[in-house]
N, C-alpha and C positions, 0 to 999 in steps of 0.2 A: 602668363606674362607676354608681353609685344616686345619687337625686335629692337626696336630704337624710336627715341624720343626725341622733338627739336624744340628749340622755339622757349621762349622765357613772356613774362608781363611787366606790367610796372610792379606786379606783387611782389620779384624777387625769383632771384634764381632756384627752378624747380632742384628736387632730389637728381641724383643720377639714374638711381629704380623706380620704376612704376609697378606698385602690385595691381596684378589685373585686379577688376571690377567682375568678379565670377558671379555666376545666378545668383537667383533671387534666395536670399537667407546666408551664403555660401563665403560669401565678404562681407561680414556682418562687422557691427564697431568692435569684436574682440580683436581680430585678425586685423580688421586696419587700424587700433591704436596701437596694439603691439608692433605693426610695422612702422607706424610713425614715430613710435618712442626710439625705432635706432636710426631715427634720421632719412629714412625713404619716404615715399610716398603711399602713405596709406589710403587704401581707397575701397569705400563701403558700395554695395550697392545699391541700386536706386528703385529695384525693380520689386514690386507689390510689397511695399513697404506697410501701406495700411494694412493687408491682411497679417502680415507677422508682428506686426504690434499689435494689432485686436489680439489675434491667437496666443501672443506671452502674457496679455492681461487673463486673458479667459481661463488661461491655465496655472493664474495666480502670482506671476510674477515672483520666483518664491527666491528672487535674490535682488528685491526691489530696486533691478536698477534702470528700470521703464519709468516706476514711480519718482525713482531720483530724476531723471532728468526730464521729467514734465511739472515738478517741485521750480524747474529753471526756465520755463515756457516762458516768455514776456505776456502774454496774455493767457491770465488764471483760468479767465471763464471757459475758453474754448476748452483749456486741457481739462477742467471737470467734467463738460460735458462728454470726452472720448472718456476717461473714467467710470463715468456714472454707468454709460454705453457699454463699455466692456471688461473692466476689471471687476473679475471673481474669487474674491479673499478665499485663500487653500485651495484655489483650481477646480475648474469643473469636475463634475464627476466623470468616471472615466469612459462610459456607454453614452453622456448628452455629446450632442452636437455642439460646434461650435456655430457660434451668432455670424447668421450671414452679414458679409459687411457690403455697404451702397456701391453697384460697379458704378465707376466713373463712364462716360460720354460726352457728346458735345453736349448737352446741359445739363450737369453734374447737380445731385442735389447737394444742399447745403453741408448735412452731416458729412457727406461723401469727402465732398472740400477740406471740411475740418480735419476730420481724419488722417487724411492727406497730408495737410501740412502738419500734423502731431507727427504723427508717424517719422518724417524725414527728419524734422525736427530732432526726436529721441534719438534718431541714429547715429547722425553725425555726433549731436552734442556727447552722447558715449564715447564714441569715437575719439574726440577732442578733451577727453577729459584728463586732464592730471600731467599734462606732458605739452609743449610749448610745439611740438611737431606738426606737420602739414596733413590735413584729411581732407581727401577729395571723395565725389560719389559720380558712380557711373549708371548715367541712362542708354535706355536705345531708342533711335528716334524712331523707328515703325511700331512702338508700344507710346500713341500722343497721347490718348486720355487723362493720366495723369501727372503730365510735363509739367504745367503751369504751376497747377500748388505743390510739387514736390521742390521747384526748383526756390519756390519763395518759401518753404518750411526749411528746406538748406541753406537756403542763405540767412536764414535768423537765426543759426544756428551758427554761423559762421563758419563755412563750408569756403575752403581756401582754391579748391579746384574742383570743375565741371568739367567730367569726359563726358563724351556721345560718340557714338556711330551707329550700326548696323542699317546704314543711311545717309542721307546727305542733309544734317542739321541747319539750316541755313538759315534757318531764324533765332538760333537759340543766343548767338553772340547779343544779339539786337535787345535782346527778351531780359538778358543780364544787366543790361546796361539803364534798363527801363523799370526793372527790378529795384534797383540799386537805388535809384528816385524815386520812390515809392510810386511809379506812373501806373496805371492801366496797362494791360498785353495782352494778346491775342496771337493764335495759332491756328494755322491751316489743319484741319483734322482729314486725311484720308479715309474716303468712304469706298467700302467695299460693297458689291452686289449690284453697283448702278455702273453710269457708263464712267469708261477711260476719264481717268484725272478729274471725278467729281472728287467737290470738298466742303467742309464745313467749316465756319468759325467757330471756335470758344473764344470766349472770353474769360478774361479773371484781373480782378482788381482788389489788389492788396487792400486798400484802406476801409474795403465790404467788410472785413472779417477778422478785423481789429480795433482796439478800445483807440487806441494810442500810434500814432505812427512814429513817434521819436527813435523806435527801438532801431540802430544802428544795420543795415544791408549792405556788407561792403560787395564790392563787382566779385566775384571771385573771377581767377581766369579759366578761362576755355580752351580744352583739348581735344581737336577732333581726331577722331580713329578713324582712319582711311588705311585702304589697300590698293590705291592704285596711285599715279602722278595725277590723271587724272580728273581724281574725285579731289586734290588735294588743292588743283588750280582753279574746279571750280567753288571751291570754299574760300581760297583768297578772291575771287573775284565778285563774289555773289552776297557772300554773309552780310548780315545784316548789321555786325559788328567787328570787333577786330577781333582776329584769331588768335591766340595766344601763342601756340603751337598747333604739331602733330604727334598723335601715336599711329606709328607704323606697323602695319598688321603683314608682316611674309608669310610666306609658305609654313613657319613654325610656329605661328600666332596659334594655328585653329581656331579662329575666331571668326568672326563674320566677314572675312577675307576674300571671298568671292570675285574673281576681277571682271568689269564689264564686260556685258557682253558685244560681241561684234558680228557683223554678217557675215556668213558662210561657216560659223562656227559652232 
């Protein structure tokens, strides 16, 4: 959990609680629906979602509720094709491997894409199901590869809040907004092994990897996770969007809290 919470959208006054966004599988839709059924703020994680959705297909899915909520995918074809991919009626056997899934990159293959967006899709819509509550999902912005299509699998899923941090997300507000119009979006990709501050584009455009665009993308709002005043003023002043709020990461966070650093220290 983070220390305190500010800031509201035109979506409506947030919860008083924020359940952390814990690793990956860890805040899954059981734990965030059950927090949102008592009126908090539930929130699923965002991080290698493809792979835990391939691996609950492969392992048979034995409380079909993977297959329920891609029964509710706006486009059938894409979800059949992650089906066909990876659901194993009665679960692998216990010695095979599970099916490596596409890593994402700056040029992500297609399956990869899909995946992606199935994936976030299944979680949140779990998440949101049965109860009128708020689910949000948290990414980190130093894991960009799979930003883009997680963020537009979430929001057709109708994903009411986007945290971020372990970073200075300063594109993501922009990305939502651009989302939400069905536009084209692009993201700086940090490259590692070359020199200081190289980068690469992705790109990703919704309307590649669907039949039909009518299906409804509201904005959700944006909450950045910062731990310093800092990192907080340069997100008002920089983003590419409007910020909704903050979550405030103290000393009790343990979380990506780290405060800048300075000379001589």
């Amino acid at each position: 959990m983070s220390d305190d919470t500010t800031g509201n959208a035109g979506g409506g006054e947030l919860p008083q609680i924020i359940q952390g966004g814990m690793g990956a599988g860890v805040s899954s839709w059981r734990l965030a629906g059950a927090v949102a059924r008592e009126g908090l703020l539930g929130v699923v994680s965002g991080t290698a979602l493809d792979v835990i959705i391939a691996r609950r297909l492969q392992t048979g899915d034995s409380d079909g509720s993977v297959r329920r909520a891609l029964a509710h995918f706006p486009w059938p074809t894409m979800a059949q094709r992650v089906l066909d991919a990876y659901f194993v009626p009665g679960g692998k056997a216990p010695d095979a491997l599970f099916k490596v899934t596409p890593q994402l990159s700056v040029s992500p293959t297609r399956a990869g894409l899909e995946l992606t967006v199935v994936a976030n899709f299944v979680e949140v819509y779990l998440a949101r199901e049965g109860h009128d509550g708020v689910v949000g999902i948290n990414y980190l912005e130093k894991i960009q590869a799979p930003t883009l299509p997680s963020l537009f699998g979430a929001m057709a899923a109708g994903v009411g809040v986007v945290l971020m941090g372990a970073g200075i997300p300063l594109s993501i507000p922009g990305t939502l907004d651009r989302l939400s119009r069905w536009e084209p979006v692009e993201l700086a990709i940090n490259l590692s092994g070359g020199e200081a501050g190289d980068t690469a584009v992705q790109r990703f455009d919704p309307r590649e990897f669907v039949t039909a665009t009518d299906h409804e993308l509201a904005r959700p709002q944006f909450l950045a996770i910062v731990a310093s005043e800092v990192v907080a003023k340069t997100m008002l002043r920089r983003a590419t969007g409007e910020v909704d709020g903050f979550i405030v990461e103290g000393h009790r966070a343990g979380g990506h809290n780290a405060p800048p650093r300075r000379a001589g220290r």
